[in-house]
C-alpha positions in Angstrom: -6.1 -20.0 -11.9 -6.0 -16.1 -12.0 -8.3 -14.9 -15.3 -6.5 -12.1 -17.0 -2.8 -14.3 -16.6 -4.3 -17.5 -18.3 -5.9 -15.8 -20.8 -3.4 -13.9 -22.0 -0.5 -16.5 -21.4 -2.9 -18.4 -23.7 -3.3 -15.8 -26.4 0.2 -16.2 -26.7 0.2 -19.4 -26.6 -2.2 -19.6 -29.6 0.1 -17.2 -31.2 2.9 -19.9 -31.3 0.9 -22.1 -32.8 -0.1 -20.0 -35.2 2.8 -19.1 -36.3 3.6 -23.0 -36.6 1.0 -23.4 -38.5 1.9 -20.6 -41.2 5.5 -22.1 -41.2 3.8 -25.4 -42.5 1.6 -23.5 -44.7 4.5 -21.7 -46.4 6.3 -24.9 -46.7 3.4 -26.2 -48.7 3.6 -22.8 -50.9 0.1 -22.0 -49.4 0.7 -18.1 -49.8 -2.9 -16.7 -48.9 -3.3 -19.0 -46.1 0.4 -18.7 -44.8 -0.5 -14.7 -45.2 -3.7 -15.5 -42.6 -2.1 -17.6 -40.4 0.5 -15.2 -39.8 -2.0 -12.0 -39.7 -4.2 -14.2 -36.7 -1.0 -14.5 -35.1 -0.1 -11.3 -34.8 -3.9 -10.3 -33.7 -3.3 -13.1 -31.2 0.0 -11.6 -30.0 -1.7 -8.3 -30.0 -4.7 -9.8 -27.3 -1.9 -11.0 -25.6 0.2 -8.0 -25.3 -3.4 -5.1 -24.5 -4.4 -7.6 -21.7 -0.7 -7.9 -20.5 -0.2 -3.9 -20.8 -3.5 -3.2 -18.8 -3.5 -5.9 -16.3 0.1 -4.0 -15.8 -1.3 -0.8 -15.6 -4.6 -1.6 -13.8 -4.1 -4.6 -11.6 -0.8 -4.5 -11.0 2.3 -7.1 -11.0 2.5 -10.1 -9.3 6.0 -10.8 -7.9 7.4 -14.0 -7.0 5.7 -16.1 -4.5 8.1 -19.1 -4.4 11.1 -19.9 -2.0 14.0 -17.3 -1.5 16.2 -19.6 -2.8 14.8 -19.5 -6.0 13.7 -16.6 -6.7 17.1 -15.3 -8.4 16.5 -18.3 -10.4 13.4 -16.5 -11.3 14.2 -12.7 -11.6 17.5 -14.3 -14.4 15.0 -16.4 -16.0 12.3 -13.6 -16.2 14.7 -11.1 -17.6 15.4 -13.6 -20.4 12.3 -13.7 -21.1 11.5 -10.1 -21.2 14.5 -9.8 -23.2 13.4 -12.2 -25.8 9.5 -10.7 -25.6 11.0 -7.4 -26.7 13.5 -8.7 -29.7 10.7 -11.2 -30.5 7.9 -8.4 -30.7 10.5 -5.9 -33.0 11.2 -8.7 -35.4 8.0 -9.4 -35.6 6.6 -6.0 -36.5 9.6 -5.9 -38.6 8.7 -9.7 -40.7 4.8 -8.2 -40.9 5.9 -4.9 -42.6 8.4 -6.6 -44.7 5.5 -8.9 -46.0 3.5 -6.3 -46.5 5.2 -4.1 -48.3 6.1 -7.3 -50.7 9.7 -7.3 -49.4 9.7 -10.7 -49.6 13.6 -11.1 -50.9 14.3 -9.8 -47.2 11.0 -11.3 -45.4 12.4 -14.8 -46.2 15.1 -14.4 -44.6 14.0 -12.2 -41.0 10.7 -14.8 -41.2 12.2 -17.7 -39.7 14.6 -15.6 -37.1 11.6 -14.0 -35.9 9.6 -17.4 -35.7 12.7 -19.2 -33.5 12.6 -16.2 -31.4 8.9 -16.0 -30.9 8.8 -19.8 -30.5 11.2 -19.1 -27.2 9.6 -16.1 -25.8 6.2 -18.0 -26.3 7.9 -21.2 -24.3 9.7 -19.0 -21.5 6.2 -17.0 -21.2 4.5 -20.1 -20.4 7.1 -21.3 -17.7 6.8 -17.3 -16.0 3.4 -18.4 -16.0 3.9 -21.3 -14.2 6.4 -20.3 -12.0 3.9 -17.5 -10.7 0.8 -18.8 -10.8 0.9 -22.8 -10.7 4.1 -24.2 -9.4 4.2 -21.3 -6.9 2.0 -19.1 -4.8 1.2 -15.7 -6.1 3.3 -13.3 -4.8 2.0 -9.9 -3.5 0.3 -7.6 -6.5 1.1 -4.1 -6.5 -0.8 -1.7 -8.8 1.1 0.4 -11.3 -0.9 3.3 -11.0 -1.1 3.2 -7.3 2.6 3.1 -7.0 3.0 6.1 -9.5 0.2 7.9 -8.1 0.6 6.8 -4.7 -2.3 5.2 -2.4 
């Protein structure tokens, strides 16, 4: 298993639960702890997305390494997911700055939208994942920077 893809797939991962976790905690009128849950989570995500950025930038991507008949399969699946990552990562600095600016009239309501859709980005993160690094072969890796910069 590659090092900087598990770790942050499970960052994310740990962000999901997280947020779980705060939903439960909220339930139970738990405020403060709801408040840290939800602040980990976001840290978590944060890990996540500074590995994920400079992996990117550094190390490159790795494409698809499974069949040709699959990978449009792949590419449709990993635009939804990139698509979700996005809306999932705007509603969440959205919910956060609600909270903190004690918005909470209109944080109750974006709170659980934003939890659904990070709950699915979290879930279709782990499958790209998968589909790259476990079920598959790794594809080829090209660097960013080399491919800007040439080389």
């Amino acid at each position: 298993m590659p090092l900087l893809p598990t770790l942050s797939t499970t960052f994310i991962v740990i962000s999901a639960v997280l947020v779980a976790i705060g939903w439960v905690f909220i339930a139970k009128r738990k405020v403060k702890a709801h408040k840290r849950t939800m602040i980990s989570a976001a840290i978590s995500a944060l890990l996540f997305f500074t590995i994920y950025v400079s992996r990117t930038a550094f190390i490159g991507n790795t494409s698809f390494g499974g069949p040709e008949d699959v990978e449009i399969y792949y590419t449709i699946f990993l635009i939804f997911h990139i698509t979700l990552a996005t809306v999932s990562a705007i509603f969440g600095v959205v919910t956060l700055t609600l909270a903190f600016k004690r918005k909470f009239h209109i944080h109750k309501k974006v709170g659980p939208v934003t939890s659904v859709i990070w709950f699915l980005s979290a879930i279709t993160g782990v499958m790209v994942y998968l589909l790259l690094y476990i079920i598959y072969d790794s594809g080829e890796t090209t660097s960013m920077l080399k491919a800007i910069l040439g080389g």
